[in-house]
N, C-alpha and C positions, 0 to 999 in steps of 0.2 A: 595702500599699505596692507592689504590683506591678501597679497602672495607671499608676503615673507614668510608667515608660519608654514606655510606650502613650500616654499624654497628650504626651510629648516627642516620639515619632515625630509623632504626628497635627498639631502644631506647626509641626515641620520642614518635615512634607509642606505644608502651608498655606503655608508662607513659600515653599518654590519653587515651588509654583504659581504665587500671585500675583506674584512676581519674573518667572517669565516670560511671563506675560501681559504685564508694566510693558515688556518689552522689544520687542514686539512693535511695530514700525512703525505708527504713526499716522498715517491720510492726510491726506494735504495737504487745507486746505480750498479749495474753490473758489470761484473767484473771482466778486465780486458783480457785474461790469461785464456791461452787457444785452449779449446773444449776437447781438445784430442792432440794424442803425440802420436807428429806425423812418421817416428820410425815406424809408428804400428799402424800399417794401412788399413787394418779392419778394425772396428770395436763393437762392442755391446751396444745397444740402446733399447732399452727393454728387454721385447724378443727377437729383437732386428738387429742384424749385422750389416752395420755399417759404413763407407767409406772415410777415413780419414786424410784429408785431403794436405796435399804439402807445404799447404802454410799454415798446417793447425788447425782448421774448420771441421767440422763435420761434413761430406759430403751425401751422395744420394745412398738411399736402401741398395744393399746389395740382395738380400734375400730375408723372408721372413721365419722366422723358426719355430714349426710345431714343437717341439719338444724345449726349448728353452735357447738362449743362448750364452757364451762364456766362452773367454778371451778368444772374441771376434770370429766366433763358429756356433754353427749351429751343433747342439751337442747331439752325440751318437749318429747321425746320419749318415757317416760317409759321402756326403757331398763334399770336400774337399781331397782335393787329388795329392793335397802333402800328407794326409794321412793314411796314403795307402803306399807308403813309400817303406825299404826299411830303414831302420834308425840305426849308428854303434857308438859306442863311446870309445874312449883309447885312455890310456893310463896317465895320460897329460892331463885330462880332462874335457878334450875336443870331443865335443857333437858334433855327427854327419848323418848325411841322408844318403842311401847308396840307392841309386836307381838302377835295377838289374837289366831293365832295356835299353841300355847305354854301352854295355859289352857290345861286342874286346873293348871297346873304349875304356872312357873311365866315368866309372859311375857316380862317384863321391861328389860330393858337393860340402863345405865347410858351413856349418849351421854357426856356429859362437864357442864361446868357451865357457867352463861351468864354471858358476862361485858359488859353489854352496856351502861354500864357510866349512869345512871338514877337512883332518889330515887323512892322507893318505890317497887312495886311489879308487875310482870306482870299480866295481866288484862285476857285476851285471845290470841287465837292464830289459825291459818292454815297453810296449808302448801299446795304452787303452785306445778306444773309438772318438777320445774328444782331444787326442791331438797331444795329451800329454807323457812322457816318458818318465817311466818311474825307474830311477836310477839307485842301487843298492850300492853301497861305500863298506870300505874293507872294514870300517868300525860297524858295522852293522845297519847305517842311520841310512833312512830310508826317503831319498828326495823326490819330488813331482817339479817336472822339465818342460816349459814349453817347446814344443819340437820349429815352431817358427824362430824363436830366437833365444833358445836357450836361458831363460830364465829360470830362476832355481828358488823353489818355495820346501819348508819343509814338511813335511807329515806329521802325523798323530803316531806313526808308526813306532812299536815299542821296542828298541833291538833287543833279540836273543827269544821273543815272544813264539816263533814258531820252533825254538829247539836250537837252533843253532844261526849264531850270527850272520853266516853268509851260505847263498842261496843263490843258483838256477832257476831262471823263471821266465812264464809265458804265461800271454790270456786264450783263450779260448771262448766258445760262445757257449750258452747253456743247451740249445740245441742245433742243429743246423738252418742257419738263414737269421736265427735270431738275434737284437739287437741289443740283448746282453748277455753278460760276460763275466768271467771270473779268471783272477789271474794267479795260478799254480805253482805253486814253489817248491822249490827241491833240494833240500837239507843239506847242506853241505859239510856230513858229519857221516860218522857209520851208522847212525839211525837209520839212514836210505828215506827217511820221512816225505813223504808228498801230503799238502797243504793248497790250503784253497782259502783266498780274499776276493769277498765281493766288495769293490771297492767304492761302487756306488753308494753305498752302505755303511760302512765302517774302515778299518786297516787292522782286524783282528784274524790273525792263518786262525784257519779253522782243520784238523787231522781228517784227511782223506787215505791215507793207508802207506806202504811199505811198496818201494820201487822198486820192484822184484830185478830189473837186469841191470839194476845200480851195482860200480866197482870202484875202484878207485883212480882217478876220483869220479866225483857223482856226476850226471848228467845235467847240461843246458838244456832247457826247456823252449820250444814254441808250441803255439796249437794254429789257431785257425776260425773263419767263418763254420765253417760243418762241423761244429764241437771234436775236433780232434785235438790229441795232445801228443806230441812227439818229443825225442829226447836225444841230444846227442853226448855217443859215450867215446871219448877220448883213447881212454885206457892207456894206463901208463905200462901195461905190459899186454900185447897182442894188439890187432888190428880193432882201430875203431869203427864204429858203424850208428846207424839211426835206426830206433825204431819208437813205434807208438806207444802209447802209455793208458791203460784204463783209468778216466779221470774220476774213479768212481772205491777205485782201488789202488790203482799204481801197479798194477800187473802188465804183466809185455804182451803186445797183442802183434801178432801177423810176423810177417819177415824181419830178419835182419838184414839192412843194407851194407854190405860193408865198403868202408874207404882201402881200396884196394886189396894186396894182398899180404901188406906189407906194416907195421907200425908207424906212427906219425914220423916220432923219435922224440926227441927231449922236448915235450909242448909245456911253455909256462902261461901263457894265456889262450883262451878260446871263447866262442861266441857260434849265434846261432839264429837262422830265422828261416820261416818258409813261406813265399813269394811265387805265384804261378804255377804252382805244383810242384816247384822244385826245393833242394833244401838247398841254402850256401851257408857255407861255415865258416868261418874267419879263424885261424890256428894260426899262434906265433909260436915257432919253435928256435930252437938254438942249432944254426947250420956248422957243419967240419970246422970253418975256421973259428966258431967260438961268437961267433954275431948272431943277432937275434933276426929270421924272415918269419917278417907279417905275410900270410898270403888270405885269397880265398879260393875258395873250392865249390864247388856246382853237383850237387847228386841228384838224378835224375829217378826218382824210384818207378818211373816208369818202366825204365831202361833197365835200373842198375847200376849205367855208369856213372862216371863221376871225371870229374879234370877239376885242376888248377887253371883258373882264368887269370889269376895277377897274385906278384908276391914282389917281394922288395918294396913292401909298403912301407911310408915313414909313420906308419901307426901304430902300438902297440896295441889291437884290440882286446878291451876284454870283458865288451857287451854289445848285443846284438839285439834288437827288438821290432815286432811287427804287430801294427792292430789288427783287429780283425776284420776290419774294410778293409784289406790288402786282395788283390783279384787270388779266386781257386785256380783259375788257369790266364797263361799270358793267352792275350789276346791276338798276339802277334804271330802265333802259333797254330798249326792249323788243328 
């Protein structure tokens, strides 16, 4: 009879065991929704860009990023080859990417269409080192573009904050080689105003000076990796032409190139970006019979010349943008 109290304890002990095992927190189960949308092949994960795989997974490292990462790039690098591409919009609201090693062919390729919740039409445009397009709308408001799939977030941007609602504009580097940048705007008012946003920083223009070979109307802006700033000017009466801009002042530095010898004629939209050392301009004008031709054009300020490579485009361009990971010279080129 005296294992019973032995069998009672051994009992006992078995009942709080298992009582406080039962009490112990049970984890939450995790949840089953895929960790990534497979339209977007890359994403963030920390500082790593990542694969996202087509049934929603996260897949392997694609690269690790000194500098940080955001949406699915490592920032300012230039290691992606879609940001050295250029960008335009067109007054429908179509993003494209024009690849100029693709002539005579056709360079365009159709990125998405914008919904940036805005009337009207997009005004201009650039495009910074982390991939994104900053697109300016005829009311002033000022959007950030994913250039992979046209996604439209808005800014802090304040319209009319640099003088005048709408604006010509390009980045440029702060010096040559460097991997930042400030993107330059150009007043599209008789001010002739040149302005400068570090955008890393803030979305406040800050007054760089007066664009001494501004007319009417004012010039589209690109600049470049070698801190250059270039301007192209339309002119609604004489020949138009390109030339550089002191980003320090806004004064005309070096040559005019001119676009022939001849004026555009009636241009309601234009654009502008430089690519390989070359400039191409995108000018819609209104042809004889009363129709609007989209073309572009190729200036070579090496040379001086210049041609028409394609026109009868179904786009009304009327922005252009290039980052400053775009190549100084094509490669292709001896």
């Amino acid at each position: 009879m005296r294992l019973w109290p032995w069998l009672i304890l051994l009992v006992a002990a078995c009942g709080k065991s298992e009582e406080r095992a039962a009490s112990k927190k049970v984890p939450t189960m995790v949840s089953e929704d895929p960790p990534c949308d497979p339209r977007t092949p890359r994403v963030c994960v920390g500082s790593d860009v990542v694969a996202c795989e087509p049934e929603g997974k996260l897949g392997r490292a694609l690269r690790a990023c000194r500098t940080g990462c955001e949406r699915g790039r490592c920032k300012g690098t230039c290691n992606d080859e879609a940001v050295k591409l250029i960008y335009v919009v067109d007054s429908s609201n179509h993003l494209l990417s024009f690849d100029p090693r693709l002539l005579p062919g056709d360079p365009f390729k159709l990125v998405g269409t914008l919904d940036c919740e805005r009337s009207g039409s997009p005004f201009s445009m650039s495009v910074d080192r982390d991939g994104i397009a900053w697109v300016l709308y005829e009311d002033g408001e000022l959007f950030k573009v994913d250039i992979q799939d046209a996604r439209c977030e808005a800014s802090s941007f304040r319209p009319g904050s640099a003088g005048a609602r709408n604006f010509g504009m390009g980045f440029a580097t702060d010096t040559p080689g460097a991997d930042t940048e400030k993107l330059y705007i150009a007043a599209d008012d008789s001010s002739n105003a040149l302005s400068a946003i570090d955008t890393a920083r803030d979305v406040i223009p800050r007054p760089v000076g007066r664009i001494e070979a501004a007319n009417n109307p004012n010039p589209e802006l690109t600049g470049g990796s070698d801190a250059r700033l270039y301007g192209f000017y339309p002119q609604s009466a004489g020949v138009a032409f390109v030339q550089e801009i002191d980003r320090g002042s806004g004064g005309a530095l070096g040559p005019r190139w001119m676009l022939g010898d001849a004026p555009l004629g009636d241009v309601n939209a234009y654009a502008f970006a430089r690519w390989g050392g070359k400039f191409y301009i995108f000018v819609t004008t209104f042809d004889d019979s009363g129709f609007n031709n989209s073309t572009v054009r190729v200036l070579d300020p090496a040379t001086g010349q210049f041609d028409t490579v394609r026109q009868n485009l179904p786009w009304r361009i009327t922005g252009a943008g290039v980052s400053t990971c775009a190549p100084e010279k094509d490669a292709a080129q001896p």
